[in-house]
FIZA-670070 format. One record per residue: residue in one letter; x, y, z of N, C-alpha, C, O, CB in turn. Coordinates in steps of 0.001 Angstrom, whole numbers, plus 524288, in hexadecimal, padded with zeros to 5 digits. Glycine has a CB too. Layout:
BEGIN
{"A", {X, Y, Z}, {X, Y, Z}, {X, Y, Z}, {X, Y, Z}, {X, Y, Z}},
...
This chain:
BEGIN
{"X", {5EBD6, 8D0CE, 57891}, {5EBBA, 8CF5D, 57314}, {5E9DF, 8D3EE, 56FBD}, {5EC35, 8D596, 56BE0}, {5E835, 8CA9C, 5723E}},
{"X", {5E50B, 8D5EC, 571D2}, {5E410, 8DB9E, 56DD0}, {5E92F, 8E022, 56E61}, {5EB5E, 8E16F, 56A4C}, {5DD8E, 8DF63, 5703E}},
{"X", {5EA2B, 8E161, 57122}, {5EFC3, 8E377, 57205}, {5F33E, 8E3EF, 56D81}, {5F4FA, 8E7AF, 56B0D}, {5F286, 8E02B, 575A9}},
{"X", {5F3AA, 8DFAB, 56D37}, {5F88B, 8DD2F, 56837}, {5F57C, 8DE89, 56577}, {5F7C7, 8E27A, 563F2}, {5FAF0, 8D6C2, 56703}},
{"X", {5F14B, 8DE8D, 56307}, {5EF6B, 8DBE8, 55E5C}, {5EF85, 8E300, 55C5E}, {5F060, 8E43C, 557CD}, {5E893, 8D732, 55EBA}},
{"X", {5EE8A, 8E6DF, 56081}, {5EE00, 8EB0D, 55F4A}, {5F366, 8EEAB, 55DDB}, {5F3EB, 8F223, 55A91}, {5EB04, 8EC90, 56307}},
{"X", {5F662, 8ECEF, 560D3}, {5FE46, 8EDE7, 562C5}, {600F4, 8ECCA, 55C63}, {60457, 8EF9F, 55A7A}, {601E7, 8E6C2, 56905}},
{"X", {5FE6F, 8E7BB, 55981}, {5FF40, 8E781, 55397}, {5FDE7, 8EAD2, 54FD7}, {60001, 8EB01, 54B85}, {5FD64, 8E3F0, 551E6}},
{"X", {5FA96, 8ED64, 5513E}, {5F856, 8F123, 54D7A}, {5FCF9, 8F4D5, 54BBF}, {5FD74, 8F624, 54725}, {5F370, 8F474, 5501B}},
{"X", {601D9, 8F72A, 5514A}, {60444, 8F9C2, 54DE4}, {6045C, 8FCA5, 55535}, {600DA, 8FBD5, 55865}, {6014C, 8FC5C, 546FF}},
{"X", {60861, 8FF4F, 5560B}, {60BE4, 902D8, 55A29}, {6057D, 9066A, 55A50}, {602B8, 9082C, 556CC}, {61376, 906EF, 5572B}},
{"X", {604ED, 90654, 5610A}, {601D4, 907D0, 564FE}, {603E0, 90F1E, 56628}, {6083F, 910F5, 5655B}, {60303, 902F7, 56A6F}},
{"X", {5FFDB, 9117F, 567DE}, {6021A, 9154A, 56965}, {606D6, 9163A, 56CB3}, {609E6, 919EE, 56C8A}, {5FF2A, 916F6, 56AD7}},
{"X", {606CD, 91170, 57039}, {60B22, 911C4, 57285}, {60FFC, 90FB9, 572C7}, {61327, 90E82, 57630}, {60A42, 91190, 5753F}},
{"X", {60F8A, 90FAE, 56CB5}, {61403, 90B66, 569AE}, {615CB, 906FC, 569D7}, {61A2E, 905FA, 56826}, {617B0, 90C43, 569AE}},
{"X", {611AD, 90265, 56C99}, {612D4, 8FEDE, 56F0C}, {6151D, 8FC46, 56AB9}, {6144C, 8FEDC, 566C1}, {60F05, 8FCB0, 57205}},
{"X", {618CA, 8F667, 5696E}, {61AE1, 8F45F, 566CD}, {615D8, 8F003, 562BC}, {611A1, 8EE53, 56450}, {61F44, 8F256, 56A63}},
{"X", {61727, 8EF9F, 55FE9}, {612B7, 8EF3C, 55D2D}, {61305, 8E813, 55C9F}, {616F5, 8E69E, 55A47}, {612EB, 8F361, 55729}},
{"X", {60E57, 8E270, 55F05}, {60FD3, 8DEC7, 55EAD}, {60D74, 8DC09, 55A04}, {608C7, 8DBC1, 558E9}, {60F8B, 8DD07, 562E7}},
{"X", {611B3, 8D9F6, 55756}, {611D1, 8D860, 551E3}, {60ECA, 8D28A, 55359}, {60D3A, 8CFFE, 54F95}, {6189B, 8D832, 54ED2}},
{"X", {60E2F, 8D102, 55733}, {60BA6, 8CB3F, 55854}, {6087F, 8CABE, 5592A}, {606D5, 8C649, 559E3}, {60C8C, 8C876, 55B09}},
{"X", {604BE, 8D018, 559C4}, {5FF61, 8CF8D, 55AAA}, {5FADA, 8D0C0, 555FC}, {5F627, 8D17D, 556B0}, {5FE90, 8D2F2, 55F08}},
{"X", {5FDFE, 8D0B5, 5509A}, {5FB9F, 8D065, 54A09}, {5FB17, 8CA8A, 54A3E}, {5F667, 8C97C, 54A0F}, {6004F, 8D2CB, 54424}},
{"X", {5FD81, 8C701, 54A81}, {5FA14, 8C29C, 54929}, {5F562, 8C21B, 54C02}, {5F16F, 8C318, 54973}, {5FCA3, 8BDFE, 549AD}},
{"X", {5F49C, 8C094, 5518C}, {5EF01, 8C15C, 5557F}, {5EC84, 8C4FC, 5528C}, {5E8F7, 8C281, 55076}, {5EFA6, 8C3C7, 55C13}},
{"X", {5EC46, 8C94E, 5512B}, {5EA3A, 8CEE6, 550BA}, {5E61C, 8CCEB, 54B8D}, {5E14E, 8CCD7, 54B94}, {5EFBD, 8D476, 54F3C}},
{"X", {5EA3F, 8CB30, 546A6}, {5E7B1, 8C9A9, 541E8}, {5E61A, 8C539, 542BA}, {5E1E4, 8C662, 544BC}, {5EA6D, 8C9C2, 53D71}},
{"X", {5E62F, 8C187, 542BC}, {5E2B8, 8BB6F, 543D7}, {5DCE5, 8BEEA, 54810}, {5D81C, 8BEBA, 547A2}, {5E850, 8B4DD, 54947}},
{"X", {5DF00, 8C08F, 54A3F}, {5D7EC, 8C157, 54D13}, {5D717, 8C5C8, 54768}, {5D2FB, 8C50F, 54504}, {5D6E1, 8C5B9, 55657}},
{"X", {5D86E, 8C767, 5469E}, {5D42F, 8CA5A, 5434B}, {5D146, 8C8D4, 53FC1}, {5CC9C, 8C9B8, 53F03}, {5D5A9, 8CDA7, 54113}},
{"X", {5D5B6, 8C52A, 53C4A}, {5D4A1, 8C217, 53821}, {5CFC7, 8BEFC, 538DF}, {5CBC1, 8BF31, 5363F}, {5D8E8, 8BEE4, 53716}},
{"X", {5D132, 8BB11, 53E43}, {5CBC9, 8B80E, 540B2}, {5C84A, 8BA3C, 53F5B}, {5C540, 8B88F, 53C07}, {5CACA, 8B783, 54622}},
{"X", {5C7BA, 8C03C, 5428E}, {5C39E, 8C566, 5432C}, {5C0F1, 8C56F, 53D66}, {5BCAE, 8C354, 53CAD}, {5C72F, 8CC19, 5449B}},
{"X", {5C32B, 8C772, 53A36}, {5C171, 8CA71, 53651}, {5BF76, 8C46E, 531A8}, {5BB71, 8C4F7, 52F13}, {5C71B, 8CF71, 53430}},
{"X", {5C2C3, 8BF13, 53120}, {5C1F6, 8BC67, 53008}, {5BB8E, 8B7B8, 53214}, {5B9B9, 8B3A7, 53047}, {5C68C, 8BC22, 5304C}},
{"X", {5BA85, 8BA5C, 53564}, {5B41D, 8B91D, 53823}, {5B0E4, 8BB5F, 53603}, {5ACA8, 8B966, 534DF}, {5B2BF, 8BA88, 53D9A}},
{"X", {5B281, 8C122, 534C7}, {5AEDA, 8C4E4, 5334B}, {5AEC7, 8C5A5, 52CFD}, {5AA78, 8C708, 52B5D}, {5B02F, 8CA09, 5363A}},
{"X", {5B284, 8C509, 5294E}, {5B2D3, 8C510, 522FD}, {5B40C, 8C161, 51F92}, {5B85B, 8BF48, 51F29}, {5B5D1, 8C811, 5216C}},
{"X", {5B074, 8C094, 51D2F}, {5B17A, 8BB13, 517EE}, {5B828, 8BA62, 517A8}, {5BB66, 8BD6B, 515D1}, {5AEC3, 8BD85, 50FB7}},
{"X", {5B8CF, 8B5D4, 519E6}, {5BE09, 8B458, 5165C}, {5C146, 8B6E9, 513E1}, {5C542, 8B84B, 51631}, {5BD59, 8B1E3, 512F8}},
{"X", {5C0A6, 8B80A, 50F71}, {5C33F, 8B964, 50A27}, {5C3BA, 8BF88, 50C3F}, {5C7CE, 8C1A6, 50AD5}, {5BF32, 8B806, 503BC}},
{"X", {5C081, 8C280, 50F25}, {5C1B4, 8C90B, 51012}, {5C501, 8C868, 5146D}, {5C88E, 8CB9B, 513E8}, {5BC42, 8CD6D, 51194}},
{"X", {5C57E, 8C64B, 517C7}, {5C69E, 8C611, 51F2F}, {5CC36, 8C8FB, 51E22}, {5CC77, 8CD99, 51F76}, {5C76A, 8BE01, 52348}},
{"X", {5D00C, 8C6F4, 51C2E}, {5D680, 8C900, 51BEE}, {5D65F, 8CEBE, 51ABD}, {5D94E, 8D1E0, 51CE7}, {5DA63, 8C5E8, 516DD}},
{"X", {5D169, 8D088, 515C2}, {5D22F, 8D648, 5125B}, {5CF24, 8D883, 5178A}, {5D11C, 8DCBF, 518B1}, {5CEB0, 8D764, 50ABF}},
{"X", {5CB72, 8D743, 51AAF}, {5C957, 8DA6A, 51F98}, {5CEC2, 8DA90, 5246E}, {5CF5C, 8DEC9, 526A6}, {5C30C, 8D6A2, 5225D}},
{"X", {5D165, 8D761, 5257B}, {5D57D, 8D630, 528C2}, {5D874, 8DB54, 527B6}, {5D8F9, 8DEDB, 52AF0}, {5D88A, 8D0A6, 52785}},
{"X", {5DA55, 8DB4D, 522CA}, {5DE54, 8DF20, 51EC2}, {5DCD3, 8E440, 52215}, {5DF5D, 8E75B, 524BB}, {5DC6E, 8DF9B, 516C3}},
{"X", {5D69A, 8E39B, 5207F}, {5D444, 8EAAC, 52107}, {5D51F, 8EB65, 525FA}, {5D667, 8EFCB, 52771}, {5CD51, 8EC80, 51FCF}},
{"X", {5D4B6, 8E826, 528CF}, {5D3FF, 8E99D, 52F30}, {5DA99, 8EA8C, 53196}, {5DA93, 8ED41, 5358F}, {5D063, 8E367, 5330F}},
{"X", {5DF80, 8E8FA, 53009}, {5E435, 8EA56, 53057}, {5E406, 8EEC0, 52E65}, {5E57B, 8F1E7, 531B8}, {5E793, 8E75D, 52E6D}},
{"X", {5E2EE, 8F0C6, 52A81}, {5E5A4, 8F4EA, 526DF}, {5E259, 8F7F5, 52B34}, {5E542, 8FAA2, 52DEF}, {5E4A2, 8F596, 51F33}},
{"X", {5DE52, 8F837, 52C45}, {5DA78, 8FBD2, 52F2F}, {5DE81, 8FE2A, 533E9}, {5E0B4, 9026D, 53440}, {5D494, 8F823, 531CC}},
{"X", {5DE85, 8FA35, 536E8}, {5E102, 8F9EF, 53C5E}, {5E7ED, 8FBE3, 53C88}, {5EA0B, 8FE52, 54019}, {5E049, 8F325, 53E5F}},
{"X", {5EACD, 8F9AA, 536C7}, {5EF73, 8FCED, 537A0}, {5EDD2, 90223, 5355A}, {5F0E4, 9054A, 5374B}, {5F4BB, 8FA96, 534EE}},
{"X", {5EB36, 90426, 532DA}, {5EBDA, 90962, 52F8F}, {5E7C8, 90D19, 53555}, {5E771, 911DF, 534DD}, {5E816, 908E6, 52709}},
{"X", {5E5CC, 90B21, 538F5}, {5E4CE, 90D5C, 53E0E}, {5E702, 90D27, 5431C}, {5E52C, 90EC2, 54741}, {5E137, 90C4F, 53EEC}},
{"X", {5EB42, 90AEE, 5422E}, {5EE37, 90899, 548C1}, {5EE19, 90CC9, 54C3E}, {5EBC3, 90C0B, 55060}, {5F548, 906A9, 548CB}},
{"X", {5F05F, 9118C, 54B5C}, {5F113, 91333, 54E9A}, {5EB5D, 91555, 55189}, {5EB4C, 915B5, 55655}, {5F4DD, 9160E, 54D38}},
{"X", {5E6E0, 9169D, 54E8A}, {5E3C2, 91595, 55238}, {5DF42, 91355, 55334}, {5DAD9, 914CA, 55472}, {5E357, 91839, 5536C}},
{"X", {5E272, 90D6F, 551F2}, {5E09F, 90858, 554BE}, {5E22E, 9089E, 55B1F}, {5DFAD, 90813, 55F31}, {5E3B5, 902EA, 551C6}},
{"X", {5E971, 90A21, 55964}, {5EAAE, 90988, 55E3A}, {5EA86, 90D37, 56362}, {5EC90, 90C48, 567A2}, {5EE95, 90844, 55D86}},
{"X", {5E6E9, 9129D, 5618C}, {5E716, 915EB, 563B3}, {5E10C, 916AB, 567E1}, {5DF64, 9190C, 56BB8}, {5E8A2, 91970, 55FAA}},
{"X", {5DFE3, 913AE, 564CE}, {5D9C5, 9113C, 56919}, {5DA4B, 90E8D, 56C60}, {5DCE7, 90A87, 56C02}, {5D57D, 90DF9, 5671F}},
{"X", {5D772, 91055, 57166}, {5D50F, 90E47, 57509}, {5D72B, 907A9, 576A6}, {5DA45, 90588, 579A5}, {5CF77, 90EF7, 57338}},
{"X", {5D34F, 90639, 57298}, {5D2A3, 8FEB3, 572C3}, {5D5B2, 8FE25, 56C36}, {5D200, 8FCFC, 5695D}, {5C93C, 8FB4E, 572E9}},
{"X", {5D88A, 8FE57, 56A47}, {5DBBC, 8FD02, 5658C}, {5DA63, 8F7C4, 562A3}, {5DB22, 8F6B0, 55E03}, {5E166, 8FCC0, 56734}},
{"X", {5D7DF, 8F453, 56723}, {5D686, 8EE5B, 56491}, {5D10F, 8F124, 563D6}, {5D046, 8F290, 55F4F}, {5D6FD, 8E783, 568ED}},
{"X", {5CD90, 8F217, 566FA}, {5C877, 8F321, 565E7}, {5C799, 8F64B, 5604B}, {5C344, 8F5C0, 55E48}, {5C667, 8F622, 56A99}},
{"X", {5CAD2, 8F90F, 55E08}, {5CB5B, 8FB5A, 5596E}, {5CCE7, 8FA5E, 55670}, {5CCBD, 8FDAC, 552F4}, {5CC87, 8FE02, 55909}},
{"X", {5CF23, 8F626, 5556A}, {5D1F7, 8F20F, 552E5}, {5CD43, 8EF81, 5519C}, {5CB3B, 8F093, 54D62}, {5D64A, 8EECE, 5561B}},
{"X", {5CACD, 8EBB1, 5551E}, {5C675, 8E9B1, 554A8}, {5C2B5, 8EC4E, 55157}, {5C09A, 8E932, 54E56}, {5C4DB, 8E909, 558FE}},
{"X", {5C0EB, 8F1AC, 550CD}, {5BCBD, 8F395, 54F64}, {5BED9, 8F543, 547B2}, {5BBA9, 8F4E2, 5441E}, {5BB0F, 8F8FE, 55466}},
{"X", {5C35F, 8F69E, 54709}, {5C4AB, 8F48F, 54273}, {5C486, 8F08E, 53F80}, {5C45D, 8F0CA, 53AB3}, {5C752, 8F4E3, 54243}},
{"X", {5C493, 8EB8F, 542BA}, {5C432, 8E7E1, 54109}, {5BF95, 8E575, 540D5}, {5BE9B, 8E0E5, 53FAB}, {5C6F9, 8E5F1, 54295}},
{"X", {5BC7F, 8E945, 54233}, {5B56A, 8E6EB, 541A5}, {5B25B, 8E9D9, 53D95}, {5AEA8, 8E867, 53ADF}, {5B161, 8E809, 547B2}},
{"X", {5B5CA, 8F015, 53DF3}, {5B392, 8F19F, 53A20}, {5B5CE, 8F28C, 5348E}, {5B426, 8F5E1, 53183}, {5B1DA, 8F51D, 53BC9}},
{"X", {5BA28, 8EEDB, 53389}, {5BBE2, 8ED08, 52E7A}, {5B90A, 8E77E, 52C71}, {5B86F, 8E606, 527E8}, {5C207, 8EC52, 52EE8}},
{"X", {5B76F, 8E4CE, 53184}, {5B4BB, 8E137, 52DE9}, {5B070, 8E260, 52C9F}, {5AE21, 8E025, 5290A}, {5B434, 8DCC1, 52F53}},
{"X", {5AE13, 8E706, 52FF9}, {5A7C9, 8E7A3, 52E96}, {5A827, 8EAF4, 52895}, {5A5F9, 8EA27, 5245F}, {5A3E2, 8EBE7, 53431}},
{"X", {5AC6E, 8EF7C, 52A9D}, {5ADED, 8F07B, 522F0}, {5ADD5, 8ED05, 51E36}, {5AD01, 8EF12, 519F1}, {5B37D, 8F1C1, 521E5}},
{"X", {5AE7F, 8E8A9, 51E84}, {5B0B4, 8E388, 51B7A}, {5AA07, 8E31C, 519E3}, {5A92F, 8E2F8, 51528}, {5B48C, 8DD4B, 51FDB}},
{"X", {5A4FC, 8E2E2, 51DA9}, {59FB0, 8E106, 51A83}, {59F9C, 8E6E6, 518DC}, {59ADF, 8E7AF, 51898}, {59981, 8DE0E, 51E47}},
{"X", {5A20C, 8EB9B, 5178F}, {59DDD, 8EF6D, 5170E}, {59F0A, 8EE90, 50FC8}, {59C6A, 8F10A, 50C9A}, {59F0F, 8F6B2, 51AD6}},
């Protein structure tokens, strides 16, 4: 499942085919994610930031090691951005 969720982001170094079915799973957990952690009314404009983050870095998202583990750490430290 992390696989996919990472394979969406956008063509792997090794050009693997990119699966368009693993954006819904991918966004609903995040949403959950980030929707635990920010008032209501902000959760979608933090969601926003954390896409724009992750495509305007793919390639090296995908060029790391653990690609979900870095994924993850964007997404913790966009919400912690969100109280600063």
């Amino acid at each position: 499942m992390e696989t996919r969720c990472v394979a969406a982001l956008g063509p792997l170094p090794d050009e693997r085919e990119i699966d368009p079915s693993a954006w819904p799973s991918f966004l609903e957990r995040l949403e959950r994610y980030v929707a635990a952690r920010v008032p209501q009314g902000r959760h979608n404009d933090v969601v926003g930031e954390i896409l724009l983050k992750v495509m305007q870095h793919k390639e090296k998202v995908a060029s790391t090691r653990d690609p979900f583990a870095r994924m993850k750490r964007v997404i913790a430290n966009s919400v912690t951005d969100h109280y600063r």
